[in-house]
DRENDO-1510 file (C-alpha; in Angstrom, 1 decimal, always signed):
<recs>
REC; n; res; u; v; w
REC; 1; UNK; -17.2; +40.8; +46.0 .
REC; 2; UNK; -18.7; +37.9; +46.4 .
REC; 3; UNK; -21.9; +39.1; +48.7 .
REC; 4; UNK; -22.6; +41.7; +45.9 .
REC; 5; UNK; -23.6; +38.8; +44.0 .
REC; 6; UNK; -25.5; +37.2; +46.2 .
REC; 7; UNK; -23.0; +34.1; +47.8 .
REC; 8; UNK; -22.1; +33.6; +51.0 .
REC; 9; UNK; -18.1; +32.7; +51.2 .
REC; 10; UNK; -18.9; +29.4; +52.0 .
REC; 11; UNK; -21.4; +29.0; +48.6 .
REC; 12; UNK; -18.7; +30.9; +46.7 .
REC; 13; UNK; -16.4; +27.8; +47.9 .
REC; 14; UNK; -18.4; +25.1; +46.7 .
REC; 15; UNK; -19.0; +26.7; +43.5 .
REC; 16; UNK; -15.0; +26.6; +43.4 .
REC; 17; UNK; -15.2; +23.0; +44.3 .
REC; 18; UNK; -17.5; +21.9; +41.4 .
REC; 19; UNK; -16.6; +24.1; +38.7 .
REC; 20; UNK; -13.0; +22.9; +39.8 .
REC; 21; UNK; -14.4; +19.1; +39.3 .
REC; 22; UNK; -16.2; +19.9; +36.0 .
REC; 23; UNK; -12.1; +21.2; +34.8 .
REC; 24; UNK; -10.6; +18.2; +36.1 .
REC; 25; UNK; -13.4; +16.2; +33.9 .
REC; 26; UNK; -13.2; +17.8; +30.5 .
REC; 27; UNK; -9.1; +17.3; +31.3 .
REC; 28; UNK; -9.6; +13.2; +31.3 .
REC; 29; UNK; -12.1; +13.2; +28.2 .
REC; 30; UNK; -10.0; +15.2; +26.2 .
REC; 31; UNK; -6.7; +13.4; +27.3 .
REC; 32; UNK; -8.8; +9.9; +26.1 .
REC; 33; UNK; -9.8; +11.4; +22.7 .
REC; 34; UNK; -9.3; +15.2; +21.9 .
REC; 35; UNK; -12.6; +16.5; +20.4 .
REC; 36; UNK; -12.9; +20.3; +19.6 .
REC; 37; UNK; -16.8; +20.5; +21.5 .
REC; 38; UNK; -15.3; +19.2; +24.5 .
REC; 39; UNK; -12.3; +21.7; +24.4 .
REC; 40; UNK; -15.0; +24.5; +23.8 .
REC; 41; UNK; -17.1; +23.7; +27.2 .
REC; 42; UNK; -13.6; +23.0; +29.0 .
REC; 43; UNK; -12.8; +26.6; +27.9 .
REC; 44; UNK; -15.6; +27.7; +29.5 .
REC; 45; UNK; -14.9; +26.2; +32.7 .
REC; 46; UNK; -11.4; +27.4; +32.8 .
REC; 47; UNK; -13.0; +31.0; +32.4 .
REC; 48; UNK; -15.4; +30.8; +34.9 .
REC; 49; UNK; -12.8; +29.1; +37.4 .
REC; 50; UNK; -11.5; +32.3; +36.6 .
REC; 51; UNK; -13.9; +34.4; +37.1 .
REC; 52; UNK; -14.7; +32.8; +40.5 .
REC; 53; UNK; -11.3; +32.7; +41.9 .
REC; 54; UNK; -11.3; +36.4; +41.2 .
REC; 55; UNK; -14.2; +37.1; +43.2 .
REC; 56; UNK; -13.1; +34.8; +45.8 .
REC; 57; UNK; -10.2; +37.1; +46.5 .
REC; 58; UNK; -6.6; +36.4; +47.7 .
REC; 59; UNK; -6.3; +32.3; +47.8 .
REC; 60; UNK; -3.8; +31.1; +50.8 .
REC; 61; UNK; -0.6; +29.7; +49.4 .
REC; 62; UNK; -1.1; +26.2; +50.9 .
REC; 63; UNK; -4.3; +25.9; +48.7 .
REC; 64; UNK; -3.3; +26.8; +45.1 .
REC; 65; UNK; -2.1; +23.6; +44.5 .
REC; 66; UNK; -5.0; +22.5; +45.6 .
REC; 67; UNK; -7.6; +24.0; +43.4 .
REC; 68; UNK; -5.8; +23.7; +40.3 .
</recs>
């Protein structure tokens, strides 16, 4: 799916990586001080994570730990 958008698997693994980042990010701000904008955008990166894992296909077991 992922070459039908353009990504090679390796780009489509990175994008993983720092949209994965960007969760783990809005997660510490809005554990510091909840703030209705930040849950919005952190939305939006749960959805896209998402999106990507989707197109990514079948994750090994050993790594969904890992990307949560």
């Amino acid at each position: 799916m992922a070459n039908v958008f353009g990504f090679s698997d390796d780009e489509l693994k990175l994008l993983l990586v720092a949209v994965r980042q960007m969760r783990r990010t809005f997660a510490s701000a809005l554990r510091r001080s909840p703030d209705p904008a930040l849950d919005a955008y952190a939305g939006l990166y749960d959805r896209l994570f998402e999106k990507l894992k989707d197109m990514a296909g079948p994750v090994p077991k050993d790594l969904e730990g890992v990307l949560e």
